[in-house]
C-alpha positions in Angstrom: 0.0 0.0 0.0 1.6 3.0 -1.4 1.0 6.0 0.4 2.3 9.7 -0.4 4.1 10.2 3.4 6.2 7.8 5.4 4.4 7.0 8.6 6.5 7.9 11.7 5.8 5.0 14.6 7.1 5.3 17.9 8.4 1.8 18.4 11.8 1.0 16.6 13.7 -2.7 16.2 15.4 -3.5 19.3 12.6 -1.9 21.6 10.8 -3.6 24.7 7.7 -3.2 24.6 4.3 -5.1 26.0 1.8 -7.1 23.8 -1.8 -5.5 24.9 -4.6 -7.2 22.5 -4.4 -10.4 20.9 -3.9 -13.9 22.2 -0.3 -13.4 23.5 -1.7 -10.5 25.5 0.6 -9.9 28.7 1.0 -6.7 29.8 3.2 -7.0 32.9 5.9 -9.0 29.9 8.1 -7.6 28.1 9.1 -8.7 24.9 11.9 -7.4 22.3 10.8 -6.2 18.6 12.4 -8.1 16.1 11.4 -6.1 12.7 9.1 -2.8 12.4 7.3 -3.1 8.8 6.5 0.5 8.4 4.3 0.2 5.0 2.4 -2.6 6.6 1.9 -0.8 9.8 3.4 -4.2 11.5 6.0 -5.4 14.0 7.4 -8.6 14.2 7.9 -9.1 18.4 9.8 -12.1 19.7 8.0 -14.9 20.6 4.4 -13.7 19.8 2.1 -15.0 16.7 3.8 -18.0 16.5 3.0 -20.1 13.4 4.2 -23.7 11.7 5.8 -23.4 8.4 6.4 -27.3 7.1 8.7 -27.2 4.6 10.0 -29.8 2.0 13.5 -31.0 2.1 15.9 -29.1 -0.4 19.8 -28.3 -0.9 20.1 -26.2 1.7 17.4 -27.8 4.3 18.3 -31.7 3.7 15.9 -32.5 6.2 12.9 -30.4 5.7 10.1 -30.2 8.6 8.4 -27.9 10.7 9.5 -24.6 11.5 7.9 -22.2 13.9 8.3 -18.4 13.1 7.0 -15.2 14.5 4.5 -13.7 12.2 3.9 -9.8 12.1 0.7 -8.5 14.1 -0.6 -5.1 14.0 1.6 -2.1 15.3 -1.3 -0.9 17.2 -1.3 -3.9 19.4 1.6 -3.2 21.2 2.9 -0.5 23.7 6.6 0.7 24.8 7.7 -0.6 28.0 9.3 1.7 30.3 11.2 0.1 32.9 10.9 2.8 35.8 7.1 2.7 35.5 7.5 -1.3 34.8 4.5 -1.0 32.6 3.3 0.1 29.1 3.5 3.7 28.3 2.4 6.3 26.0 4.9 8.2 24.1 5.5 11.6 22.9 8.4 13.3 20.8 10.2 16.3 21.6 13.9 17.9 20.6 16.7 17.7 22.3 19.1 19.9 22.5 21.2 18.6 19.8 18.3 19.0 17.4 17.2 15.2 17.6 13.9 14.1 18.4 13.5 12.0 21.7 11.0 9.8 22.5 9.5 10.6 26.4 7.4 8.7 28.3 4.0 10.5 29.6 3.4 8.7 32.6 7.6 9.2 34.2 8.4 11.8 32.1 11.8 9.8 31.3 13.4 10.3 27.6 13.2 6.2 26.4 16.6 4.9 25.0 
């Protein structure tokens, strides 16, 4: 889905963040984000949406079998984790004074690394 601007998400590849709708909902767990798939408006989180993939044997998989995989769910169905309020958080962007843009919590008030 082609669009005309980039989306700008909050959540980035590396992140912790909690799982709050679906059936791996947990949000006092946090989990590391594997992939962000910014056209899709998905994120690939680690150990969530788990599916089989059976595959046939070939040159590089002599064996073949049944692989489980994360599959992407919906960006909107997970939330930062911020480790001084040990819960999911809300997030807003502001500069520093470098010029960046920082992510901060709205609940601590703490800039999220």
């Amino acid at each position: 889905m082609k669009k005309r601007f980039k989306p700008k998400y909050n959540i980035k590849k590396g992140d912790s963040v909690v799982v709050i709708a679906g059936n791996d909902k947990d949000l006092a767990k946090p989990r590391t984000v594997k992939q962000v798939l910014v056209d899709e408006a998905r994120v690939i989180v680690e150990g969530v949406n788990m599916i089989s993939r059976h595959t046939k044997p070939s040159a590089q998989n002599t064996k073949g079998g049944i692989i489980k995989k994360e599959a992407p769910i919906h960006i909107s169905n997970v939330m930062l984790w911020d480790a001084k309020e040990k819960s999911g958080v809300k997030v807003s962007r502001e500069r520093n004074e470098d010029g960046k843009s920082v992510r901060i919590s709205k609940r601590s008030g703490e800039v999220i690394k």
